[in-house]
C-alpha positions as CSV (number, residue, x, y, z in Angstrom):
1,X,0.0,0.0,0.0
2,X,1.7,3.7,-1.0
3,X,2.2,5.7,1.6
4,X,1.2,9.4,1.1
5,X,2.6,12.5,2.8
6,X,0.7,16.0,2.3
7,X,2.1,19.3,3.1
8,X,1.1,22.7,2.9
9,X,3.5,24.5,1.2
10,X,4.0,28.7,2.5
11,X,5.1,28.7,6.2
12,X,5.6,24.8,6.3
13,X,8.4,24.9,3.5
14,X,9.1,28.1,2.1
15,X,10.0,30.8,4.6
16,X,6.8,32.7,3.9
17,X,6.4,35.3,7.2
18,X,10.8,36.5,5.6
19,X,9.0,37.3,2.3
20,X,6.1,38.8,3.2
21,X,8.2,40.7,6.1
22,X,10.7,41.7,3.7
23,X,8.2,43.7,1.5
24,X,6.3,45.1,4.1
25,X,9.1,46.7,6.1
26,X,10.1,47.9,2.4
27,X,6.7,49.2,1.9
28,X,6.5,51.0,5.3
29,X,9.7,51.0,6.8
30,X,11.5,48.7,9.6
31,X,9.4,50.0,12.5
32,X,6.5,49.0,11.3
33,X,6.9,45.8,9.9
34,X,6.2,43.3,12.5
35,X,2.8,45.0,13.5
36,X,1.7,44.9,9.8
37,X,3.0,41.4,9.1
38,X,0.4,40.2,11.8
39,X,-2.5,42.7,10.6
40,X,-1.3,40.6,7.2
41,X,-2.1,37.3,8.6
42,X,-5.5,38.7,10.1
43,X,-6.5,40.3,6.9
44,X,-5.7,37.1,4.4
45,X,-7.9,34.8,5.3
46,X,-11.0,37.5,5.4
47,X,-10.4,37.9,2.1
48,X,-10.2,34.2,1.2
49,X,-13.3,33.9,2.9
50,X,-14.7,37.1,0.8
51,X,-14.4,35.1,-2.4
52,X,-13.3,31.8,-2.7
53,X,-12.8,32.3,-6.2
54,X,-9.9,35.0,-6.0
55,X,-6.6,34.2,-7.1
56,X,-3.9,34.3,-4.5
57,X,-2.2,36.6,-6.5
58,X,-5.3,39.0,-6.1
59,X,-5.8,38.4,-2.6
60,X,-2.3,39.4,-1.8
61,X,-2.5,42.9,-3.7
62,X,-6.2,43.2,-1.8
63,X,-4.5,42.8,1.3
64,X,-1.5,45.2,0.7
65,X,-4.1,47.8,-0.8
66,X,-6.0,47.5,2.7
67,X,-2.8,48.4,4.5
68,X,-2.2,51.3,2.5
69,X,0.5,50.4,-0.1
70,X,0.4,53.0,-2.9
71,X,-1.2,52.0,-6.1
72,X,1.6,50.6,-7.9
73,X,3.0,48.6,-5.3
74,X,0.1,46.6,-4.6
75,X,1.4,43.0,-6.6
76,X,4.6,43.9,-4.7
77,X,4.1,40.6,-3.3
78,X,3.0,38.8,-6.0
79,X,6.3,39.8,-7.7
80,X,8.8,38.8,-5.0
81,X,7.2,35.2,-4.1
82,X,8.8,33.1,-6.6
83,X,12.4,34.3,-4.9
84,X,11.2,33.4,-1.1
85,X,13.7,30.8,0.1
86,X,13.2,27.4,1.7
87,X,14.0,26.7,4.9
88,X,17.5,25.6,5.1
89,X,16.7,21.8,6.3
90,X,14.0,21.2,4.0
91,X,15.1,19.5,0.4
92,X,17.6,17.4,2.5
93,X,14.4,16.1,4.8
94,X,12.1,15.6,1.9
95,X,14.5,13.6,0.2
96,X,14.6,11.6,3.2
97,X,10.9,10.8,3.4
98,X,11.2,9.7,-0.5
99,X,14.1,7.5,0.4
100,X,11.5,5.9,2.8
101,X,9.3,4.9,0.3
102,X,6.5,8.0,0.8
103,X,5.0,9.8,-2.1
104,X,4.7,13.6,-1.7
105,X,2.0,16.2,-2.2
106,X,1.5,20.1,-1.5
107,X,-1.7,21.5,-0.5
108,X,-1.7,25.1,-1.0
109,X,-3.3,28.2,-0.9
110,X,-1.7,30.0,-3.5
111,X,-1.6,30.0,-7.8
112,X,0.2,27.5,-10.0
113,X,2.5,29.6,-11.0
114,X,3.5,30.6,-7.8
115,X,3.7,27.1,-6.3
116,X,5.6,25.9,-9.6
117,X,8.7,28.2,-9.0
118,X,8.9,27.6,-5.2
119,X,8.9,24.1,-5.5
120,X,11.7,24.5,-8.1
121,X,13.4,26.2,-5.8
122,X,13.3,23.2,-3.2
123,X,14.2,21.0,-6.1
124,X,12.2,18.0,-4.6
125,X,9.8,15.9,-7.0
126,X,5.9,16.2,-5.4
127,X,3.4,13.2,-7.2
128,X,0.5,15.3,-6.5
129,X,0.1,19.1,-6.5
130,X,-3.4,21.2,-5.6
131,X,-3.8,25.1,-6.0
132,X,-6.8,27.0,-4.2
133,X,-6.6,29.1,-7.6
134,X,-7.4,26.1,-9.8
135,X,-10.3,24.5,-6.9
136,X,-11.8,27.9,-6.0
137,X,-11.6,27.5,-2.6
138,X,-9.1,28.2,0.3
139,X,-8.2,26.2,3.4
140,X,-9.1,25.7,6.2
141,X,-12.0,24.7,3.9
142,X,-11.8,20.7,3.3
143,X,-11.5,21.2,-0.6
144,X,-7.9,20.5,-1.0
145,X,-8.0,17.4,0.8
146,X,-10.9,15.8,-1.1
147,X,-9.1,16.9,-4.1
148,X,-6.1,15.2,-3.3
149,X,-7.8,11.9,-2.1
150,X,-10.2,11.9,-5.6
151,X,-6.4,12.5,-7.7
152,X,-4.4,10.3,-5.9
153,X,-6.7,7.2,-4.7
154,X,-4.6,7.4,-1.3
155,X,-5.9,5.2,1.8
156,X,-6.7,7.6,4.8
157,X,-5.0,4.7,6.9
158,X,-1.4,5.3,5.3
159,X,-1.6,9.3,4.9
160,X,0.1,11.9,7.1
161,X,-0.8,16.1,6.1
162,X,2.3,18.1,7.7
163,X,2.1,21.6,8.0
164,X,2.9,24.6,10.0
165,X,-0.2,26.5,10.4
166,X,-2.9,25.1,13.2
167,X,-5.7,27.4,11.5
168,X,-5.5,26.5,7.8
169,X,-4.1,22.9,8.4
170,X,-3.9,21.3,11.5
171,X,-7.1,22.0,12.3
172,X,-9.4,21.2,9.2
173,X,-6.9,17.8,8.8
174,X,-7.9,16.5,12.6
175,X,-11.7,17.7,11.7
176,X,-11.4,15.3,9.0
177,X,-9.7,12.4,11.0
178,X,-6.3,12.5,9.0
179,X,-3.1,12.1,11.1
180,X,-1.5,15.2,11.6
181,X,2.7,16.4,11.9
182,X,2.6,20.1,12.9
183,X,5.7,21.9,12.9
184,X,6.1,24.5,15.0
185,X,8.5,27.2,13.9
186,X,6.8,29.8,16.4
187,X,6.6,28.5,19.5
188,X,2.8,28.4,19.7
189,X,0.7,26.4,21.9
190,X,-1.0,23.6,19.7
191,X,-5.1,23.7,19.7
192,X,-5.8,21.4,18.5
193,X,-3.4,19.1,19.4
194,X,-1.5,17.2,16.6
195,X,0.1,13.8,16.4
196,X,3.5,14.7,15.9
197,X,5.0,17.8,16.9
198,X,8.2,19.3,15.4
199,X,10.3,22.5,15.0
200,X,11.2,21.8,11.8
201,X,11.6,19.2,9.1
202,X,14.6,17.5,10.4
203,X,13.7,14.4,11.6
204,X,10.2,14.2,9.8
205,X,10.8,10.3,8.1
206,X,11.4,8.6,11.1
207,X,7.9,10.8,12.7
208,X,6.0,9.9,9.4
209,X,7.4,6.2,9.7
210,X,6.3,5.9,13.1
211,X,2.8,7.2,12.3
212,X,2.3,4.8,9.5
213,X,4.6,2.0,9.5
């Protein structure tokens, strides 16, 4: 029986809050940066919810027009995504999961294009990847997942989603009874509570192993 891992792509493999940080302390200088970069993370999701049907590149520039970014700088974002970096660990620990015999797939909120040149970046081959841009609808919505299960004919019993964010992942994953690796770059306090907790990718095929043997 394969054995499938899922993973959500922008905080869980690329270093999403240094690209978005970057821009926005360009944008509006140094001092302000950090209190924006969370009003970011309140103000994304509202306008997934808004309209499903929004391509991530539009949501970004809504979101950096409802900070107050001038006019011309509102796909500022958009632009600088395909050069935000991997965390360091990551191809190596991917890799690692393949050379145990897992199949990989990204769940993301974000457009092909977008996804396409990040995971080039990584340089890691994924057997499955799903888009909320080509679905029309955004997690923590349960689209992604019965997208990926319809594609891939996985079995729920040997399936593992990893991901970083406890809103648009952890949570809708455990709601759906899937196993569940969080990994905890913050230093947040898990609700709800995951399977697996890591800091990182290091270390994630002998966790994914040990959830499905």
């Amino acid at each position: 029986m394969e054995r499938w891992a899922t993973f959500d792509c922008y905080g869980t493999l690329i270093d999403w809050n240094a690209g978005i940080g970057r821009e926005l302390e360009r944008l509006f200088g140094a001092a302000r940066g950090g209190e924006l970069l969370h009003t970011y993370h309140e103000l994304e999701p509202q306008i997934q919810r808004e309209d499903p049907g929004r391509s991530y590149r539009e949501v970004m520039a809504v979101a950096l027009a409802r900070l107050g970014a001038p006019a011309d700088e509102e796909d500022a974002l958009g632009r600088s995504l395909p050069r935000w970096e991997p965390f360091p660990e990551v191809p190596a620990a991917l890799e690692e999961v393949r050379a145990h015999g897992w199949r990989l797939a990204v769940l993301s909120n974000t457009d092909r294009d977008f996804l396409d040149a990040s995971l080039d970046s990584i340089g890691v081959e994924f057997e499955q990847t799903i888009v909320a841009s080509e679905i029309g609808s955004y997690k923590p919505a349960p689209a992604h997942w019965d997208e990926f299960f319809a594609r891939s004919g996985a079995d729920r019993d040997h399936h593992v989603h990893v991901a970083a964010s406890l809103f648009h992942d952890i949570a809708p994953a455990t709601a759906l009874g899937l196993r569940t690796i969080w990994i905890n770059r913050l230093g947040e306090e898990p609700e709800p509570q995951p399977d697996v907790e890591l800091h990182g990718l290091a270390g994630l095929a002998d966790s994914v192993d040990a959830l499905v043997p």
